[in-house]
C-alpha positions in Angstrom: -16.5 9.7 2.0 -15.3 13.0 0.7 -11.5 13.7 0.2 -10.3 17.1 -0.6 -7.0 16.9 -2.3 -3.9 20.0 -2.5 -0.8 19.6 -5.4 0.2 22.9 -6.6 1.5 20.5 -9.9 -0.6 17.8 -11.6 0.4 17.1 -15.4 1.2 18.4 -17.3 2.3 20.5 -14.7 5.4 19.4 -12.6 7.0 15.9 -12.4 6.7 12.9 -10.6 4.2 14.1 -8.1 1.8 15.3 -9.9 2.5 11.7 -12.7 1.7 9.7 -8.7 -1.2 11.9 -8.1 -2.8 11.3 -11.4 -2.5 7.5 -11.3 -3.9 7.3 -7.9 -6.8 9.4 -8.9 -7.4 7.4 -11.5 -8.0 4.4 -9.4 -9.8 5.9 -6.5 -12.1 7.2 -9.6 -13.6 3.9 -9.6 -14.3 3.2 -5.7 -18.1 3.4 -4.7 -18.8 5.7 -2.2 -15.5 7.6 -2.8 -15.9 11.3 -4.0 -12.8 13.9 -4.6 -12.1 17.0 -5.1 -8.2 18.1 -6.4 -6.9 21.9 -5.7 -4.0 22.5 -7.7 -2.4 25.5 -10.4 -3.6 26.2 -13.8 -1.3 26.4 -16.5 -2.8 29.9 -17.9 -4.2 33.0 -15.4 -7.4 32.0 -15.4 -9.2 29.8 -13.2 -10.2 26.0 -14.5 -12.5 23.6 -13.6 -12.4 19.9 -14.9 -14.8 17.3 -14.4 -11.6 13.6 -14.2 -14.4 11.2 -13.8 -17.7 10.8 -12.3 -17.0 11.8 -8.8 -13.7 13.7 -9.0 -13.3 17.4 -9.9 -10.6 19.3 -10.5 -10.3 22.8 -9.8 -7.3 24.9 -10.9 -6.5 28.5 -9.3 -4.5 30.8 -11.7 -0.7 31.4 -10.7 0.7 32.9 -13.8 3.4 30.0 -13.9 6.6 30.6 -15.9 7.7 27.1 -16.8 5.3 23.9 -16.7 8.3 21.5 -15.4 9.1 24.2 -12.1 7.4 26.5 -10.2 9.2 29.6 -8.3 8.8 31.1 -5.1 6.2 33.7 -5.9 4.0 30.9 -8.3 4.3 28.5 -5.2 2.6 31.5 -2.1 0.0 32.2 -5.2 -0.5 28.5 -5.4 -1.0 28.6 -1.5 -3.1 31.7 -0.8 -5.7 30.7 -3.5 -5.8 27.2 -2.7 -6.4 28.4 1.0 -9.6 30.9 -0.1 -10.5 27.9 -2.7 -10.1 24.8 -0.4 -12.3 27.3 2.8 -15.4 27.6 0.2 -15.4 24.2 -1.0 -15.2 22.8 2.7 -18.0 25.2 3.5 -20.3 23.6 0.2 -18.9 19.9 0.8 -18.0 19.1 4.3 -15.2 16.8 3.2 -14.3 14.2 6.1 -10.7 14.6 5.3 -7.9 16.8 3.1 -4.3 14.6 1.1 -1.7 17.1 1.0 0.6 16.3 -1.9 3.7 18.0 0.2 4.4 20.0 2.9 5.3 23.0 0.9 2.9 24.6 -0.4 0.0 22.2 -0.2 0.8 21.0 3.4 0.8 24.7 5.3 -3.1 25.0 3.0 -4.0 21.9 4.8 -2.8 23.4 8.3 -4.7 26.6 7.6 -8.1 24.7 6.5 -7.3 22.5 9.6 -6.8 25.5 12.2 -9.9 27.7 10.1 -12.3 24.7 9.3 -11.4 21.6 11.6 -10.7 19.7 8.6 -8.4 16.6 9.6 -5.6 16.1 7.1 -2.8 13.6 5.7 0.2 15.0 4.0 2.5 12.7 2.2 6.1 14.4 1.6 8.0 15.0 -1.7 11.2 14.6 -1.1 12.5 18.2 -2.0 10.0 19.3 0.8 12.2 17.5 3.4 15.0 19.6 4.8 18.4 19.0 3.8 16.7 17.3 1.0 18.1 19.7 -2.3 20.9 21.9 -1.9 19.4 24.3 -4.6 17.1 25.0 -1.3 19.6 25.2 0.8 19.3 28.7 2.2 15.3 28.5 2.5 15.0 25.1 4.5 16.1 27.2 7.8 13.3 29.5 7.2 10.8 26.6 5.6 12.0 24.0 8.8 9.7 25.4 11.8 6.6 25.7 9.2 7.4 21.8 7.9 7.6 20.6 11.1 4.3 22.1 12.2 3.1 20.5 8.9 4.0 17.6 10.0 3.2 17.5 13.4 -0.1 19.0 13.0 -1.3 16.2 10.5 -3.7 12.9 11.2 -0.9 10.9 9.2 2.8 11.8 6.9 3.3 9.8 4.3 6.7 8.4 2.7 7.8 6.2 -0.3 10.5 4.8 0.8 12.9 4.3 4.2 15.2 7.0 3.4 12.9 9.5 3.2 11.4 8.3 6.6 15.1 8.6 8.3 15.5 11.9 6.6 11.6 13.1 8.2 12.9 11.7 11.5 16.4 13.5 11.7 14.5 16.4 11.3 11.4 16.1 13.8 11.7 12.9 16.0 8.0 13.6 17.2 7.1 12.0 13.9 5.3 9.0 12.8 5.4 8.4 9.5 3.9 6.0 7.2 5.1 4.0 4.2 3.4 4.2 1.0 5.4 2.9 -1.9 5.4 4.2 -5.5 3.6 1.8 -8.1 4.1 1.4 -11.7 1.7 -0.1 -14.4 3.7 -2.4 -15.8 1.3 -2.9 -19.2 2.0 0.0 -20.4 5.4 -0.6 -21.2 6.4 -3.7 -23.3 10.1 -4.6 -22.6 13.0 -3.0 -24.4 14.9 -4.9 -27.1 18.5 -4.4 -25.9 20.8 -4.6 -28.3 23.5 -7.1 -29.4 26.0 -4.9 -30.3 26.6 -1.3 -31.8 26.9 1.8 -29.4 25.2 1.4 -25.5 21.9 3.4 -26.1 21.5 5.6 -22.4 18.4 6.8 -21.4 17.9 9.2 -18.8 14.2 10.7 -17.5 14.4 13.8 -15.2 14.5 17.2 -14.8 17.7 19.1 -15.8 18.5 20.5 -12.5 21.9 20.5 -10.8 20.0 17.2 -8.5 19.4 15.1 -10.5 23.2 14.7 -11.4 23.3 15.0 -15.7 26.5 16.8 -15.5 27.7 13.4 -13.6 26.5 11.6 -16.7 27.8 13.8 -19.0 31.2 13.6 -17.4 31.0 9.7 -17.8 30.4 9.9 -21.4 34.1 11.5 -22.0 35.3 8.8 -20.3 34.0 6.2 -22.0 34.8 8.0 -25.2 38.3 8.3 -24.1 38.2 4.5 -23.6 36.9 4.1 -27.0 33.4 2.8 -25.9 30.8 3.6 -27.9 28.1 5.6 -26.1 24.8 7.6 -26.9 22.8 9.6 -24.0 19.5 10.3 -24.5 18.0 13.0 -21.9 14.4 13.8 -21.9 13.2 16.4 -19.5 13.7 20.1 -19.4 15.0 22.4 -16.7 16.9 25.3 -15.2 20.5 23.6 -15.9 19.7 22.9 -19.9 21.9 25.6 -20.8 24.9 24.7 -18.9 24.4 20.7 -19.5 24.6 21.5 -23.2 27.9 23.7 -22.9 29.4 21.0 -20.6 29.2 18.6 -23.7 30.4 20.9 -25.9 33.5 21.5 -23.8 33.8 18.2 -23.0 33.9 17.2 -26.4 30.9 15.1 -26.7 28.2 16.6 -27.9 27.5 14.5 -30.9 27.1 11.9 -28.3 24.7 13.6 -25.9 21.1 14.4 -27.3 18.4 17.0 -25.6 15.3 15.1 -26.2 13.4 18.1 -23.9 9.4 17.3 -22.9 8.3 14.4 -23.8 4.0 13.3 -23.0 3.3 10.7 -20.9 1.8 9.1 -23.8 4.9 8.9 -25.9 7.3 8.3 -23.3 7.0 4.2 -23.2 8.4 4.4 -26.1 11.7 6.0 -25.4 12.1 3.5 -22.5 11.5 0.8 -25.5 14.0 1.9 -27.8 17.2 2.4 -24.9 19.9 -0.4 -23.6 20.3 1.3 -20.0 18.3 3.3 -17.3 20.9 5.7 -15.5 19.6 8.2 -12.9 22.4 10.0 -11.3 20.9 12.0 -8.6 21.8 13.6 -5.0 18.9 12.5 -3.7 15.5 10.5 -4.8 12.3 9.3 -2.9 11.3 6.6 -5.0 11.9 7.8 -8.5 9.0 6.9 -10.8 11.3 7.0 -13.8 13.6 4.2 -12.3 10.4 2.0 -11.8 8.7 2.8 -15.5 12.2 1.6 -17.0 12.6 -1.5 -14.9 9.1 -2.1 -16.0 10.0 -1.6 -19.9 13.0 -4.3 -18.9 16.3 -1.8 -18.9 18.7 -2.8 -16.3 18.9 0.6 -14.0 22.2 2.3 -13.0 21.3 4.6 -9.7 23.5 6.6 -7.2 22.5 5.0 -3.4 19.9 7.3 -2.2 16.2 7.0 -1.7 14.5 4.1 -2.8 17.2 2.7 -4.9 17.5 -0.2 -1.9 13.8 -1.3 -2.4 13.7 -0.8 -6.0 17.8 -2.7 -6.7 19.2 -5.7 -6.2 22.5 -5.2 -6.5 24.1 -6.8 -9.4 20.7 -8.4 -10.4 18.2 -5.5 -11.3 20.9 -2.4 -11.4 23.7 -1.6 -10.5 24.5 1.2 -7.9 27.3 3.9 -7.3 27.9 6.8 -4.5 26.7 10.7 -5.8 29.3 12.2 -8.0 31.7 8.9 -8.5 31.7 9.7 -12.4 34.3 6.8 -12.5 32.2 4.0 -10.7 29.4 5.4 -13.2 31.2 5.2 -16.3 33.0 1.4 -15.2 28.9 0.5 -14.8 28.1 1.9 -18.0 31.5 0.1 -19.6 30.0 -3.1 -18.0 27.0 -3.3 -19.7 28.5 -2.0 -22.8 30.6 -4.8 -23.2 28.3 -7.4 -21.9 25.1 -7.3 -23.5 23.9 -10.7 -21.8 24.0 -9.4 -18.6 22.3 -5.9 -19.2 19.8 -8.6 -21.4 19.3 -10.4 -17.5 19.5 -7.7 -15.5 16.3 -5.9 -17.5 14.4 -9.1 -17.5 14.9 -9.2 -13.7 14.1 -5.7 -13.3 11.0 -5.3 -15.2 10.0 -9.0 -12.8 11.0 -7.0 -9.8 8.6 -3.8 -11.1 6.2 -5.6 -10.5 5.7 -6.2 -7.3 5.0 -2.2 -6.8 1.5 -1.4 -8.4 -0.5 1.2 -8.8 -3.6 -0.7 -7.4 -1.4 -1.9 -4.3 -0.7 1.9 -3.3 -4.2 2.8 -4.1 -5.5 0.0 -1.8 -2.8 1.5 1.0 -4.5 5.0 0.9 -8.1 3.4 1.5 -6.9 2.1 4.5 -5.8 5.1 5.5 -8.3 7.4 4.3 -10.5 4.8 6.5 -8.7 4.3 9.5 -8.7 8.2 10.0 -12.3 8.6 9.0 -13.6 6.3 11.5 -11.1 7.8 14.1 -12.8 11.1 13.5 -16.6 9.4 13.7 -15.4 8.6 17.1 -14.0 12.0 17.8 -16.6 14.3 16.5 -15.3 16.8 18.7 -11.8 17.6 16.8 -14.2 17.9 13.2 
């Protein structure tokens, strides 16, 4: 079987779905029978080519990007008119039986074009920020994006989500839908469990991109509370982003900068490492699908502290795992954080139970999810040769 696969990111380009893509390409790497072939940006303005493994490729189209952890409007329609003229050539020289759209926008409308010019059957499995209503950053472009996503959508064999929240917000959009759960995995040997600590100030780690969604500022805002309480905090933040500049003024002016460090990029290859030497997990966002992050530091044993959105009901037990709060409740988040402060047993349980918890979602379970899939609608389309 022949997959073609569209992600304007992959690492180190982008964040967590490009980090999802790679880990399932790494796995399908080693199926028989099973040859790829991955679309997505180049770092520089020149085209690349890289050979991943045996029978996957990887072919990059130049789009002059800005900033490795973001791509703007103009780097995203480059992204999507090369990938178009790229992805017609290569169907043309391969035949692929089907196309995996890594989001609606940009690689989803390629997929619809090689569809409508080529007859190539696709899957596109959203985002999150590709869902309308999703990110309020894109607030004013989701009523122009909306009728394009929802011909995305409707015009693929299959649409993909992580968790149930993402699946309510795809259906509140476009009823017509069917969507499909695929869950986020982890690989829990890669990360040996954190040694909490007894005692001394409550090491906080948080792993995202510094934009206004993913809620720092909320964290930040914690920290003076706790301070004013006399708790003993330190944030870590690792990730870069559009709201760096204002995140660092907001602890200057909130008076706790000495308490709030800017780790910026960190490699994948390093970054088991932060997760080791932290006390807490807190991801304050607006909205998540299933965050990655979350799952690598349950599975590096930190107890979690996560607003209610997204996946945070298949990823949190309540009290066991994590603990939860509501978007923007900077007291509920700072009484959390107080909590586990004080009580170093029970952040000690609640890892232990969290990194037990982590594994139940695998890397090799959602690998073995998309086979069925990428099976199901392959024989579908032996039967229909017709709609190839």
């Amino acid at each position: 079987m022949r997959i073609l696969m569209l992600n304007n990111e992959f690492p180190p380009l982008g964040g967590g779905t490009g980090t999802v893509n790679r880990a399932l390409l790494q796995r399908f790497a080693l199926v028989d029978g099973l040859e790829i072939d991955l679309v997505t940006s180049a770092l520089g303005r020149r085209a690349e080519h890289e050979q991943f493994a045996e029978r996957v490729r990887i072919f990059k189209v130049p789009v002059n990007n800005r900033n490795i952890h973001h791509s703007s409007n103009r780097e995203l329609a480059t992204y999507a008119a090369r990938a178009t003229a790229l992805g017609l050539r290569l169907q043309r020289e391969r035949r692929y039986d089907l196309c995996l759209a890594w989001s609606a926008v940009p690689a989803g409308a390629v997929a619809l074009a090689l569809r409508q010019l080529g007859g190539l059957p696709y899957i596109v499995r959203v985002c999150g920020p590709d869902i309308p209503g999703f990110e309020r950053r894109y607030g004013a472009l989701y009523p122009l994006l909306t009728p394009l996503i929802r011909w995305v959508w409707r015009g693929a064999a299959a649409v993909v989500a992580k968790c149930a929240g993402e699946a309510d917000m795809i259906r509140a959009v476009d009823p017509r839908v069917d969507v499909t759960l695929v869950a986020n995995g982890v690989d829990l040997g890669a990360f040996r469990p954190a040694e909490i600590a007894r005692g001394g100030p409550l090491r906080v780690l948080c792993v995202a991109r510094l934009i206004e969604r993913k809620g720092q500022h909320h964290l930040i805002e914690a920290v003076r509370l706790l301070a004013d309480a006399g708790v003993e905090v330190i944030v870590e933040l690792v990730g870069t982003g559009d709201a760096e500049a204002d995140l660092r003024a907001l602890a200057a002016e909130r008076g706790v900068a000495e308490r709030v460090r800017f780790a910026g990029y960190v490699p994948r290859e390093e970054i088991a490492e932060r997760y080791a030497a932290a006390d807490v997990f807190v991801l304050p966002s607006y909205n998540e699908g299933m965050s990655v992050a979350t799952l690598e530091a349950m599975a590096a044993g930190l107890p979690v502290v996560v607003t209610r959105t997204g996946g945070a009901a298949e990823l949190v037990a309540e009290g066991e795992t994590g603990l939860t709060f509501d978007w923007a409740d900077v007291a509920a988040l700072g009484g959390h954080l107080r909590r586990l402060a004080e009580d170093r047993e029970l952040a000690q349980r609640m890892g232990a139970a969290g990194r037990r918890r982590a594994g139940r979602f695998s890397w090799d379970a959602a690998a073995a999810r998309y086979l069925e899939l990428f099976e199901q609608l392959y024989v579908r389309n032996l039967r229909l040769p017709a709609a190839r």
